[in-house]
C-alpha positions as CSV (number, residue, x, y, z in Angstrom):
1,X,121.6,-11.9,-129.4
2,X,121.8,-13.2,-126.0
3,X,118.3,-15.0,-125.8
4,X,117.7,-18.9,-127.0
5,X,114.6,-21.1,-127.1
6,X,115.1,-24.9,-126.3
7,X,112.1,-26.8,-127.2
8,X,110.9,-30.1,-128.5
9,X,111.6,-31.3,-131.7
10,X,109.5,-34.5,-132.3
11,X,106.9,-35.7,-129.9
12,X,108.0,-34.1,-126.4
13,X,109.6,-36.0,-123.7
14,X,113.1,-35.7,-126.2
15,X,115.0,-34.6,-123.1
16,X,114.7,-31.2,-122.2
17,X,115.1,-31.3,-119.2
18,X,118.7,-32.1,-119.0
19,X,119.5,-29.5,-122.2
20,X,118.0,-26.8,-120.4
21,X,119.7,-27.9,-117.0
22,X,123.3,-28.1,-119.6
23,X,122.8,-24.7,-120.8
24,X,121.0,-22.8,-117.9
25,X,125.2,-22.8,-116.7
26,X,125.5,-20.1,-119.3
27,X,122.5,-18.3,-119.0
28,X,120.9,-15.8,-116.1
29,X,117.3,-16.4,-116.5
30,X,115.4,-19.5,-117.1
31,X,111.5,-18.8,-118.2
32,X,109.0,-21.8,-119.1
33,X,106.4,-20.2,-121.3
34,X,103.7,-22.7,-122.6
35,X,101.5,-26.0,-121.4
36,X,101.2,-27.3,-118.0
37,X,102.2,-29.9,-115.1
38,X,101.8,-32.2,-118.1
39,X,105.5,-31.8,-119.2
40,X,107.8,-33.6,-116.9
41,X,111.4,-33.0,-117.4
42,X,113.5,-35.4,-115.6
43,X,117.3,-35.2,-115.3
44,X,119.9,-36.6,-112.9
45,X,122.7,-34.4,-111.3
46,X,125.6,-36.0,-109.8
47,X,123.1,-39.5,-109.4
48,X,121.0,-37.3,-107.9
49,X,117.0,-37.6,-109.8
50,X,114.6,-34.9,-110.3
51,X,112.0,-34.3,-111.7
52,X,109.9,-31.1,-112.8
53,X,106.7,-30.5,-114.1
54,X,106.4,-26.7,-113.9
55,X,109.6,-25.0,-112.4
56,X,111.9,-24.5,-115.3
57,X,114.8,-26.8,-114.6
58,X,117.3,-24.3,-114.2
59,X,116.3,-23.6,-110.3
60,X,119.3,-26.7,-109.7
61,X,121.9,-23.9,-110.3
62,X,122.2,-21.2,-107.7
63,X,121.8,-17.6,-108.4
64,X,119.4,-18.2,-111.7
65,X,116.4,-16.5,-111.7
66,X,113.4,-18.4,-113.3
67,X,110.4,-17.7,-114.4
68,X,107.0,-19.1,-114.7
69,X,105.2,-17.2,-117.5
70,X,101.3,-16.1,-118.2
71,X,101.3,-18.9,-121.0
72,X,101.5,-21.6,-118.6
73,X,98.5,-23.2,-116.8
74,X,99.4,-23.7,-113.3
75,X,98.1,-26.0,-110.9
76,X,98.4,-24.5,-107.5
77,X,98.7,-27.6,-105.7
78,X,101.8,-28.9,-108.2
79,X,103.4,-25.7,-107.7
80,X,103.5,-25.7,-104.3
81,X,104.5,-29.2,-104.0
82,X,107.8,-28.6,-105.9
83,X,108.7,-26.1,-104.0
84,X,108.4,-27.6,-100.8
85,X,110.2,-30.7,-102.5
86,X,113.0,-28.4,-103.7
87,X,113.3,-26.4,-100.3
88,X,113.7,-30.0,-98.4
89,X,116.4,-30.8,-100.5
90,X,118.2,-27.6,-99.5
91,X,117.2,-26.0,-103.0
92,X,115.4,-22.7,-103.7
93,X,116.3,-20.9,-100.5
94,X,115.6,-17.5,-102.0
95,X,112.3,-17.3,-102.9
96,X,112.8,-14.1,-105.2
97,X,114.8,-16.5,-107.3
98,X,111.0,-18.0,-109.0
99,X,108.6,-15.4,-110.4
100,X,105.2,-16.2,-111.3
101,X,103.1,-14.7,-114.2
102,X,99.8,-13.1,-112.2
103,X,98.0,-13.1,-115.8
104,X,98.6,-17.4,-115.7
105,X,95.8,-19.7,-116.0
106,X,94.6,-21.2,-112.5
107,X,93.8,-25.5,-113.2
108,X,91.3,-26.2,-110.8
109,X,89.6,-29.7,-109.6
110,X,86.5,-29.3,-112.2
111,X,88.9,-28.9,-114.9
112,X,90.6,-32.0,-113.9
113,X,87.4,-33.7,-113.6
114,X,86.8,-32.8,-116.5
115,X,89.4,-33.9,-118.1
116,X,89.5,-37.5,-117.0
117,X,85.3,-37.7,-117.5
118,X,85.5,-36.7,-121.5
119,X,88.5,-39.3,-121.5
120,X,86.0,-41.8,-120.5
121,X,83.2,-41.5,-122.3
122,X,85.5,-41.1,-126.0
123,X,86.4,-44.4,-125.1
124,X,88.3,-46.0,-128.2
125,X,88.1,-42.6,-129.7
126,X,90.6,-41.1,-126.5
127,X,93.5,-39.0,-127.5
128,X,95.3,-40.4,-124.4
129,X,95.7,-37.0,-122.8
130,X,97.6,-37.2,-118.8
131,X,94.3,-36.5,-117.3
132,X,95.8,-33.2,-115.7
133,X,93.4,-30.6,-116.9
134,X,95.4,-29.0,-118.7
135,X,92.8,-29.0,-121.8
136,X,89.8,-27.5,-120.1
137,X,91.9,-25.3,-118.3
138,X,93.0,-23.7,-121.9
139,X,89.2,-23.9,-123.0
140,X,88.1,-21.7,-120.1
141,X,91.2,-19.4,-121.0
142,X,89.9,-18.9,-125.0
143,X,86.5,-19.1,-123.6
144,X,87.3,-15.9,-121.5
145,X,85.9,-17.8,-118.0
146,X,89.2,-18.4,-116.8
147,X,90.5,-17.7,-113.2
148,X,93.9,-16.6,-113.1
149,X,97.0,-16.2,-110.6
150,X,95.8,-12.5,-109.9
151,X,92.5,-13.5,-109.7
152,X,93.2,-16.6,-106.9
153,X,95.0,-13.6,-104.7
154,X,91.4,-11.9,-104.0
155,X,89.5,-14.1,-102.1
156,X,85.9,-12.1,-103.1
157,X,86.9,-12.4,-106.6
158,X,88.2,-15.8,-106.9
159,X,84.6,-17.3,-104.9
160,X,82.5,-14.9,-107.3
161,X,84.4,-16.8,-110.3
162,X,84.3,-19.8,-108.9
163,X,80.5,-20.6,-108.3
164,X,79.6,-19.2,-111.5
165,X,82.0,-21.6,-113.2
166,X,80.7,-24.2,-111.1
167,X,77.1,-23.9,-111.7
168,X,78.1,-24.6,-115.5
169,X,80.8,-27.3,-114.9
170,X,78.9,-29.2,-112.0
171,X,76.1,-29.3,-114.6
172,X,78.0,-31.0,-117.5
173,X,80.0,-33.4,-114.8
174,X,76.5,-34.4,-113.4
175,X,73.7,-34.7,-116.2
176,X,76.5,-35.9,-119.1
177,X,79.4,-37.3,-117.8
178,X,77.6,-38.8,-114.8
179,X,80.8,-38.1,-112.8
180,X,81.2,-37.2,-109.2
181,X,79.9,-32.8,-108.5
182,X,82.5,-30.3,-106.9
183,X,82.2,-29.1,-103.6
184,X,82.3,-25.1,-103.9
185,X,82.6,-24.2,-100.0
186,X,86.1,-27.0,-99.6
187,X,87.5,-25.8,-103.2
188,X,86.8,-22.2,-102.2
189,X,89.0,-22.4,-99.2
190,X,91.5,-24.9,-99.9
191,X,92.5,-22.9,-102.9
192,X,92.3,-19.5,-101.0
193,X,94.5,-20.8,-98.9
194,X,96.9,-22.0,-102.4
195,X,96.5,-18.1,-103.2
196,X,98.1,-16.9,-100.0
197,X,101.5,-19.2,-100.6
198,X,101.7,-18.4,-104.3
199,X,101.0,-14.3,-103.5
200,X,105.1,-13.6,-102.5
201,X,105.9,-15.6,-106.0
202,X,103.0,-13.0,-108.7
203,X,104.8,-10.8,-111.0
204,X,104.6,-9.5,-114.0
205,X,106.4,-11.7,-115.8
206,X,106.6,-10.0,-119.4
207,X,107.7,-6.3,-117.6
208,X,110.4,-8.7,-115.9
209,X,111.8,-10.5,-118.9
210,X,111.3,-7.7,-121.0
211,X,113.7,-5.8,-118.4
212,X,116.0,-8.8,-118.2
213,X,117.0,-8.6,-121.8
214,X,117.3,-5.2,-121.6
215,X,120.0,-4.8,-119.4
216,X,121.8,-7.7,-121.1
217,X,121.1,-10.5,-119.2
218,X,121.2,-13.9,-121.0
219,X,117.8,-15.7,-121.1
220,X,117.1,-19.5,-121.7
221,X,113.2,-19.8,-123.1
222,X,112.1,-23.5,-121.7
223,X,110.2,-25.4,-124.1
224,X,107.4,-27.8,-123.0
225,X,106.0,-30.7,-124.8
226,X,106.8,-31.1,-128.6
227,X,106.3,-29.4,-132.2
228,X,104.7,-32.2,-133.5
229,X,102.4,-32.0,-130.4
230,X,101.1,-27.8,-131.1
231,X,97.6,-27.0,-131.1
232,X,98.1,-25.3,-134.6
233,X,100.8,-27.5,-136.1
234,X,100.8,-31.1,-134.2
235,X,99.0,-34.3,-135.9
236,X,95.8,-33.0,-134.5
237,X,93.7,-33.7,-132.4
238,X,96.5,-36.2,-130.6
239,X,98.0,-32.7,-129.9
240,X,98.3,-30.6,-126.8
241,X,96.4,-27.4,-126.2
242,X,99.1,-24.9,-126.7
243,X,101.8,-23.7,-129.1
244,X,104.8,-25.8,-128.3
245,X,106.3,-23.9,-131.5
246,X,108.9,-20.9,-131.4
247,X,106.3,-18.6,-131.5
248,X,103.7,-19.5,-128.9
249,X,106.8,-19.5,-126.3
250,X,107.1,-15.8,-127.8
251,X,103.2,-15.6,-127.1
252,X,103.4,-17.0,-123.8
253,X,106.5,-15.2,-122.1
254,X,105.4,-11.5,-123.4
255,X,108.8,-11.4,-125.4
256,X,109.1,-9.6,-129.1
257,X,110.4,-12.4,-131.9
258,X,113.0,-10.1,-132.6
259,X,114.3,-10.4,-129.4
260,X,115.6,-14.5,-129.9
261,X,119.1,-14.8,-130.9
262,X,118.7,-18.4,-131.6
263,X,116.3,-21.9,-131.1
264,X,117.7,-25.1,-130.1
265,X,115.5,-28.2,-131.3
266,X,116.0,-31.3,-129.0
267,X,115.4,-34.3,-130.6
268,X,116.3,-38.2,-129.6
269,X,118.3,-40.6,-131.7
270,X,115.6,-42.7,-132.0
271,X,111.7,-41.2,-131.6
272,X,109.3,-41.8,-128.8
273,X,105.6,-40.8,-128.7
274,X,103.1,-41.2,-125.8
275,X,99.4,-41.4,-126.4
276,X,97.1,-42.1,-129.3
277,X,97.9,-40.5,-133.0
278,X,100.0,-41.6,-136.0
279,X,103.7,-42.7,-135.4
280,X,105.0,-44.4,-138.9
281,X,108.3,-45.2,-137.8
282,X,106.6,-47.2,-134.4
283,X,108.7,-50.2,-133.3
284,X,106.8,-53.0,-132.1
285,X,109.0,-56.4,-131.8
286,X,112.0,-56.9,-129.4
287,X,113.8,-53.9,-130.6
288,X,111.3,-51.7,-129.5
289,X,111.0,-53.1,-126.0
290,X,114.9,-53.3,-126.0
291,X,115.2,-49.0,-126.9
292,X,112.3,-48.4,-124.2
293,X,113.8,-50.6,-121.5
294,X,117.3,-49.0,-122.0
295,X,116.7,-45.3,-122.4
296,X,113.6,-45.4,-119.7
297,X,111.1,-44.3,-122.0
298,X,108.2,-44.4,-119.2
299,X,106.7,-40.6,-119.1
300,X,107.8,-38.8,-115.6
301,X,104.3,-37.2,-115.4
302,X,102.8,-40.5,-115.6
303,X,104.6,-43.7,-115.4
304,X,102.9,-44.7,-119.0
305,X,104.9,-46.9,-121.8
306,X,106.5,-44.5,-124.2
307,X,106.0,-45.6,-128.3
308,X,109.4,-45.7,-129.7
309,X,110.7,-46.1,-133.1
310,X,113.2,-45.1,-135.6
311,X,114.7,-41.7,-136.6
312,X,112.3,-39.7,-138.2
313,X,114.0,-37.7,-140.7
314,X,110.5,-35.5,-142.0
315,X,109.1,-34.7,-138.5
316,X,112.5,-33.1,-137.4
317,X,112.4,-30.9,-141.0
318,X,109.7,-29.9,-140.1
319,X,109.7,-28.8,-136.9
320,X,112.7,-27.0,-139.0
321,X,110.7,-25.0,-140.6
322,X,108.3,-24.1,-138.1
323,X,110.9,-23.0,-135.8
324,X,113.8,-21.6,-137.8
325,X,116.3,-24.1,-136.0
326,X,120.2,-22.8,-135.4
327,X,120.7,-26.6,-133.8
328,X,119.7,-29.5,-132.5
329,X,120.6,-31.2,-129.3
330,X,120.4,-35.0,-130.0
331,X,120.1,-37.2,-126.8
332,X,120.2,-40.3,-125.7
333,X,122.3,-41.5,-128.5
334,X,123.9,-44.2,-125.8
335,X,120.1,-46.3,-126.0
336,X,121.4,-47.1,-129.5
337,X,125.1,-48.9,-128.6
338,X,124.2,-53.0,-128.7
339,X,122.1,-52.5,-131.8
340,X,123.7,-54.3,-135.0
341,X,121.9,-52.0,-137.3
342,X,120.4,-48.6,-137.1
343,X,117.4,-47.4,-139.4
344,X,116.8,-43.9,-140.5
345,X,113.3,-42.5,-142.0
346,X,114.3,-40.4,-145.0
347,X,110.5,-40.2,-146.5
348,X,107.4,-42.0,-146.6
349,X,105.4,-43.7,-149.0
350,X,101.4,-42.6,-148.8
351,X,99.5,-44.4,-151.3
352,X,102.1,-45.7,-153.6
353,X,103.5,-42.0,-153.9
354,X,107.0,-40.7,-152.1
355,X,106.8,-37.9,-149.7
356,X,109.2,-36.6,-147.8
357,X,107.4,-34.1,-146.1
358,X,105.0,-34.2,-142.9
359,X,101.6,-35.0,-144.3
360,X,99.3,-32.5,-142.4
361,X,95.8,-34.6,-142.9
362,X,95.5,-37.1,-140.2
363,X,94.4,-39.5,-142.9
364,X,97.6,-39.4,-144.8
365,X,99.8,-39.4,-142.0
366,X,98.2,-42.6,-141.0
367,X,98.8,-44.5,-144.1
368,X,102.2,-43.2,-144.2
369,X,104.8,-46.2,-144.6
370,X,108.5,-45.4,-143.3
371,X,111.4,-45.5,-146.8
372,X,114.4,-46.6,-144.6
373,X,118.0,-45.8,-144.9
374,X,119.9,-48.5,-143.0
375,X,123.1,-47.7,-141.1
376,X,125.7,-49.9,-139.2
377,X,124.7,-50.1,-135.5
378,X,127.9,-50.0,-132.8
379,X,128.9,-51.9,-129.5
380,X,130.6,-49.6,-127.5
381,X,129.2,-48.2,-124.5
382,X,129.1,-44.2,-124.5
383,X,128.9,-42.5,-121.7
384,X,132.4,-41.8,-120.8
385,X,132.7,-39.5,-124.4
386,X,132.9,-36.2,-123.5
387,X,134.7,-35.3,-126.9
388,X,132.8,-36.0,-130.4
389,X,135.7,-37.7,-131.5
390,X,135.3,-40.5,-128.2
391,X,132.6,-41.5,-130.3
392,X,132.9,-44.9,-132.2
393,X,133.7,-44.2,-135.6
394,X,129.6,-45.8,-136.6
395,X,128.5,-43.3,-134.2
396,X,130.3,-40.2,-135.3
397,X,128.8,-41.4,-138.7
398,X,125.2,-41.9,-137.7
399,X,125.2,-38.2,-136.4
400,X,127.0,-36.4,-138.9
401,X,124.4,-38.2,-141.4
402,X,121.2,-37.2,-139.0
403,X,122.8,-33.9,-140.0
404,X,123.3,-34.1,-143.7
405,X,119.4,-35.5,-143.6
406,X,117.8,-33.1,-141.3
407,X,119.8,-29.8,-142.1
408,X,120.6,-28.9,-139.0
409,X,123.6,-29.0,-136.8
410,X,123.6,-31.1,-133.7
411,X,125.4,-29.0,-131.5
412,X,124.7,-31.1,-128.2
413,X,124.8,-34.7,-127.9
414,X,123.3,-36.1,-124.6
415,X,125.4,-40.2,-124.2
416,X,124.0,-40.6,-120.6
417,X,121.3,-39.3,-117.7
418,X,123.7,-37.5,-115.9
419,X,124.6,-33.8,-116.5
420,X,128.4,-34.7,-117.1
421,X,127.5,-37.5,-119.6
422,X,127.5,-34.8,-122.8
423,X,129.4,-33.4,-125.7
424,X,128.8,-29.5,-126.3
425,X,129.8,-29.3,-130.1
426,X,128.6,-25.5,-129.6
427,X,127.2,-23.1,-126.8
428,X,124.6,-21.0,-128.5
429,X,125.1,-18.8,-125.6
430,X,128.4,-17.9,-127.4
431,X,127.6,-18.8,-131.0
């Protein structure tokens, strides 16, 4: 089977962006099928930086075709932006090269409103969300109020839809929130006018892919966000407000199970987190500023501090199970060189009692208490290994033993921001 899923393994931002870029080489089609413009995959070709937050990252390579699926919630405006961003730097000259799902959710300026408002008044309580509307956007979705791509192309439509959901949403920004009303008459048009650029892009995305892998074409499913970060499976409620498993990027493309050959679960050497919600393995002392300050941990989509701690040995089993892994793609295994000694979380320790599984009660995971296994650290700078046996002889050692731990095979390992800066240990395109 010619079809693989690359998606978060931990608590997003582990690098997807560049994996996807690596293997989008191999494949013809590159879909994104989940979350919003709160994903932001950043990678660096030839010291060149971009940065995505909807387009699946595979639009750098000529001739791929790439796909925004019905799952995703799409913010006209951050759309369009891209695209003129990729067109000024002489990318994206064929504009049948990026489809758009017509049945995908429409973010408009109530639901970021919204969004920011209910951030506010939970004060303390937060879950630290980016403020992007992507939340109330899915709530409108389940709630069956939701505008969507289709419905932004028909102007009497859309404006019907939109000052119904206004009457409601003005209501709860004004009399609870106390927050700032929005303008129906300026919204109507300016996103009219939104509809009318994203119209040449509306397909139907699941007829499309579905056709893809029927004539044999090879196609890349684009994770977003993390599995530790799912509406169903995450440490909830710090979650996101999608399936960021194997099976909602399934959901969200319109593409049978049976139809992936294989899923790809990226993961960091180290673990990062951004927002509120438990992180056991958390670094909080010089080491942890030295990891953030080296590997950039600052989130693309908004410039915030990134958590970072040790190698968490239970969330990436987990996301194991939940995904059926056939390998993971370890990155940023370079932030590590300079660091005399590495630690690994093999378990935790909850109330006295050894566990070496994901707790799935907040509570629990909140008491949780890292058990360590301590490796030797190395001094050698990385990023000219382009062979697994480049590595220092530590290094080799701490993968092969992030291996043994986890169960799965790394089959990618990322020792720099640049595209070049990687070993392939396997293609799954070819597996």
């Amino acid at each position: 089977m010619k079809n693989i899923i690359v998606l978060g393994a931990q608590w997003g931002d582990e690098g997807k962006g560049k994996v996807v870029d690596i293997y989008s080489e191999f494949a013809d089609t590159v879909a994104r099928s989940t979350g919003g413009n709160n994903a932001g995959h950043t990678l660096v070709v030839r010291g060149e930086k971009f940065i995505f937050h909807l387009i699946p990252s595979g639009i750098l390579h000529a001739g791929k075709k790439c796909v925004i699926a019905n799952g995703v919630v799409v913010d006209p405006k951050v759309l369009l932006a891209e695209i003129d961003k990729l067109k000024s730097r002489n990318y994206l000259k064929d504009d049948s090269q990026l489809k758009v799902g017509h049945l995908a959710h429409i973010i408009l300026p109530y639901h970021i409103a919204l969004d920011r408002a209910r951030e506010e008044k939970l004060g303390s309580r937060k879950i630290g969300t980016t403020a992007r509307g992507i939340g109330p956007c899915y709530e409108d979705k389940i709630a069956r109020i939701g505008i969507r791509a289709c419905d932004l192309a028909e102007p009497d439509t859309f404006s019907e839809m939109l000052r119904a959901n206004l009457e409601l949403k003005n209501f709860l920004l004004k009399h609870y929130y106390g927050a700032e009303e929005i303008d129906f008459p300026s919204t109507r048009d300016e996103y009219l006018s939104y509809g009318e650029r994203i119209r040449p892009y509306l397909i139907d995305t699941s007829l499309f892919l579905n056709e893809e892998i029927n004539r044999g074409a090879k196609v890349l499913f684009e994770g977003a966000q993390g599995t530790l970060l799912d509406i169903d499976h995450g440490t909830y409620p710090f979650v996101t407000s999608s399936n960021t498993t194997a099976g909602g990027l399934c959901t969200g493309s319109g593409v049978a199970p049976t139809k992936i050959g294989g899923v790809i679960g990226v993961a960091k050497a180290y673990i990062t987190r951004v927002g509120a919600g438990p992180f056991p393995t958390e670094l909080f002392g010089d080491e942890g500023q030295q990891i953030r300050d080296r590997g950039c941990e600052y989130g693309s989509t908004t410039g915030r501090p990134r958590r970072c701690g040790w190698f968490d040995v239970p969330v990436v089993r987990y996301a194991d199970r939940l995904n059926a892994l056939t390998g993971i793609a370890l990155t940023k295994l370079d932030v590590l060189s300079g660091l005399p000694r590495l630690h690994v979380c093999v378990a935790y320790e909850i109330d006295g009692v050894r566990r070496e599984d994901v707790p799935l009660i907040l509570s629990e995971f909140e008491r949780a208490v890292p058990v360590y296994e301590q490796m030797e650290g190395w001094k050698e700078d990385l990023s000219d290994a382009r062979e697994f046996g480049d590595l220092p002889k530590a290094a080799q050692k701490y993968v092969r033993r992030l291996e043994e731990l986890t169960g799965v095979e790394a089959s990618l390992v990322s020792v720099g921001a640049d595209r070049n800066q990687t070993i392939i240990r396997k293609n799954p395109f070819r597996a």
